[in-house]
C-alpha positions, 0 to 999 in steps of 0.5 A: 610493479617495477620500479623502474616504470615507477622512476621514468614516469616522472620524467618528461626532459627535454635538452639540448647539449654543447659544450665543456672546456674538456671532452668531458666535464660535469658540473654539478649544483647544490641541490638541497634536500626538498621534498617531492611536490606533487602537482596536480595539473588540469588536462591541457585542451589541445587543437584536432589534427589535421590530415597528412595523408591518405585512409588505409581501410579494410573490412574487418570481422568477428573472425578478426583481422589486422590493418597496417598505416601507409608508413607501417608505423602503426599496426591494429590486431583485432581479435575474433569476436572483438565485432560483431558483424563487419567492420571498416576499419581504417588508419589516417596520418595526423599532425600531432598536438599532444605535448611533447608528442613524437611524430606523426599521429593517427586518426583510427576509426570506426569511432563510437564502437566498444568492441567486445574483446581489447584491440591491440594498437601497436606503434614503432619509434626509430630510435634514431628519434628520441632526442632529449628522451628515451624510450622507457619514457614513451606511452600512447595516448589518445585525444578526448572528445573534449580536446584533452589527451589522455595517457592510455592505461598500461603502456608497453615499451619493447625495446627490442623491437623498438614499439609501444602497444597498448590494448583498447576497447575504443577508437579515437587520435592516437600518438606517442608522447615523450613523458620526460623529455631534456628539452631542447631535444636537439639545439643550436646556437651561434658561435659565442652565444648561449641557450638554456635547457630544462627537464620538463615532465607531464607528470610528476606522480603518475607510474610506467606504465600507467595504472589508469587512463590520465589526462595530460596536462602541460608540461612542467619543471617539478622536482622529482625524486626520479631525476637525478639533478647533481649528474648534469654534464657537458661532453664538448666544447663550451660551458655548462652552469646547471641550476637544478632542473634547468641549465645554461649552456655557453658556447665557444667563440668558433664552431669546435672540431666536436659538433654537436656537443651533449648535454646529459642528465641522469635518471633515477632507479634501480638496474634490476626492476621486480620482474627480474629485467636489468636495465641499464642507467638511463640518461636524459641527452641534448645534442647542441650544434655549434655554427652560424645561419645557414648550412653547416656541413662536413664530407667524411669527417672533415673541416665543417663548411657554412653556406650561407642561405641569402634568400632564406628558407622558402615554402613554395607550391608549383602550379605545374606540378599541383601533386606534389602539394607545397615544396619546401627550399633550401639554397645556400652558397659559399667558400671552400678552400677556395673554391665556391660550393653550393648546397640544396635542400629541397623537401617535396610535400613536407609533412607539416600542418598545413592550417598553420594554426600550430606552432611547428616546436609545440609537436615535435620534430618531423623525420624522413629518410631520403628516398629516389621517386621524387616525393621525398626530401632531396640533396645536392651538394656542388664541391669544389668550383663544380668539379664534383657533385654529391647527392642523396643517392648512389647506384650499383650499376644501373640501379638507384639506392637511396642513402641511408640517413635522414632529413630532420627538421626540429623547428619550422617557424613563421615566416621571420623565424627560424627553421632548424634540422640536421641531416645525414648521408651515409652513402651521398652518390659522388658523380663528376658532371659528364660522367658517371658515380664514381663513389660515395661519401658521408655527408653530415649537418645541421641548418639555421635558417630564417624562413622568408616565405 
């Protein structure tokens, strides 16, 4: 078995990163020399999903078939002779309550079926997205009808074409977990304030990929021989007092140049695992962004800009447009050299559980790209007194292009509590009002924003 998978399994990291006095500084504790304790947790008993979206269904064979999710993030292969007769088979988008889950999760069906022959479920990750993890350390896993999660037997991470696939003989809610996770995974804090990070695993013993079915439990902060705890360091601004597994990032008094800043800590294991692949050190990273409440942002590269968000963030439906569901909203305003700026976030329909019975941190964050038909999140920037304007899109002649980039919410508390992302804009449309785009821009930033509605 590669040792590597062995390595990984026992780690489930979860960081946040500011920091350092120099671009790169490490401090590393005294770690004594103690043996591993294996711990032996029960499965955690977690909530249903519930519906974000649409069945995709088909009929599918004893000739076999395939069938794709709507956001072609899941992908099922059925075999010939895995059916007997015909079959509906359908795919449903579900929030995620698995611990340390990424994105959204699926509701696979038809249910109280063994097929005759192993279907395969095949699962992309952007990995754009693996904040505070990293790949190797991802597995599928599907929801018990007692509520628990179970870590699918024989996992497989393909790098290259960025999926997880496993084969199973049975359907039921499925979705990808972060075994070892740097937590938090993407941070923020204020200008002179601090916060703590911690390595959290779902389980300390268990191997990559994993020999048997096995229940996921909550996630703990044991030692493991597969973390390397001497190897914390701090790329940025700031401080970083690291105690074993956990650390303590202090920022500095004014947002720094180099924002976000890293937080980093090493896993253990070889560089040629037995089946003769060589991977490359493999290193657990928690970006922490620096900056007051509000929008934070910058324009190819430039000063960062605050604007403040007065009436905080705002979940809203509209009875006049009942389709597009709730909307979620974002206005701030400030001083930019001058001259006033105003930004607008607007998320149409956000894919968040809509039974408000989860906290929003407990299944991680939620990812979309911009897109230009309206039901995706939306960005507007209004610079310099009003003299330019930048939005999420750009055209080449008369035809819209959304930019490439995304909206990323890490956070989306109760009303009285904080809602945190990130955002960037690769190509944001430039456009002077009465006339038309004259170019674009790289707009990149981040939001700390209490939720008031």
């Amino acid at each position: 078995m590669n040792k590597l998978y062995i390595f990984l399994v026992s780690l489930t990291l979860t960081a946040l990163s500011i920091g350092c006095k120099k671009d790169a500084d490490s401090v590393g504790p005294d770690v004594p020399n103690e043996p591993e304790q294996p711990q032996t947790r029960p499965g955690k008993v977690c909530p249903v999903g519930t519906l974000l979206g649409e069945a995709i269904t088909v009929t599918i064979g004893p000739a076999g078939g395939k069938l794709t999710a709507a956001d072609e993030r899941l992908t099922i292969n059925v075999p010939a002779g895995a059916v007997e007769s015909d079959q509906p088979f359908s795919v449903q988008p579900i929030t995620n309550t698995g611990p340390q889950g990424l994105g959204t999760a699926f509701r696979l069906a038809p249910h109280g079926i063994t097929f005759k022959k192993p279907v395969t479920i095949s699962v992309r990750y952007d990995p754009d997205n693996l904040d505070g993890t990293v790949a190797e350390a991802l597995a599928l896993a599907y929801q018990s009808d007692k509520g628990i999660w179970r870590l699918a037997a024989k996992s497989k991470v393909d790098t290259a074409t960025h999926t997880v696939r496993v084969e199973t003989t049975h359907f039921s809610d499925w979705a990808l977990l972060e075994r070892a996770l740097l937590a938090p995974g993407v941070g923020f804090v204020k200008p002179g304030g601090n916060m703590g990070l911690e390595v959290r695993l779902l389980d300390a013993t268990v191997t990559i990929p994993p020999v048997q079915d096995t229940d996921v439990p909550e996630p703990f902060e044991p030692l493991s021989s597969v973390v390397d705890y001497s190897s914390w360091k701090l790329a940025g601004a700031g401080l970083l007092n690291p105690l074993k597994w956990e650390a303590l990032y202090y920022a500095p008094t004014t947002p720094p140049a180099r924002n976000p800043v890293a937080v980093t800590i090493k896993l253990k294991g070889p560089t040629v695992g037995d089946d003769g692949n060589t991977y490359k050190e493999l290193w657990l990273v928690s970006n922490i962004y620096i900056g007051d409440e509000g929008i934070t942002y910058r324009i190819n590269g430039g000063p960062w800009v605050n604007a403040k968000v007065a009436q905080g963030g705002q979940l809203v439906s509209n009875p006049k447009e009942p389709e597009k569901g709730e909307t979620f909203i974002m206005n701030g305003g400030g001083i930019d050299n001058g001259k006033p700026v105003g930004v607008s976030i607007i998320q149409y329909n956000p894919p968040f559980d809509r039974t408000r019975s989860l906290d929003f941190a407990s299944f991680g964050s939620v990812m979309q790209a911009w897109r230009t038909d309206g039901t995706s999140p939306q960005f507007q920037l209004s610079d310099q007194g009003g003299a330019l304007l930048y939005v999420h899109y750009y055209r080449v002649g008369r035809n819209a292009h959304p930019s490439p980039g995304h909206l990323t919410v890490t956070q989306f508390g109760k009303v009285g509590e904080m809602v945190t992302g990130k955002f960037d804009l690769e190509k944001a449309g430039i456009m002077r009002p009465g006339e038309d785009f004259t170019g674009t821009a790289r707009i990149e930033g981040f939001f700390r924003v209490t939720r008031t509605k």
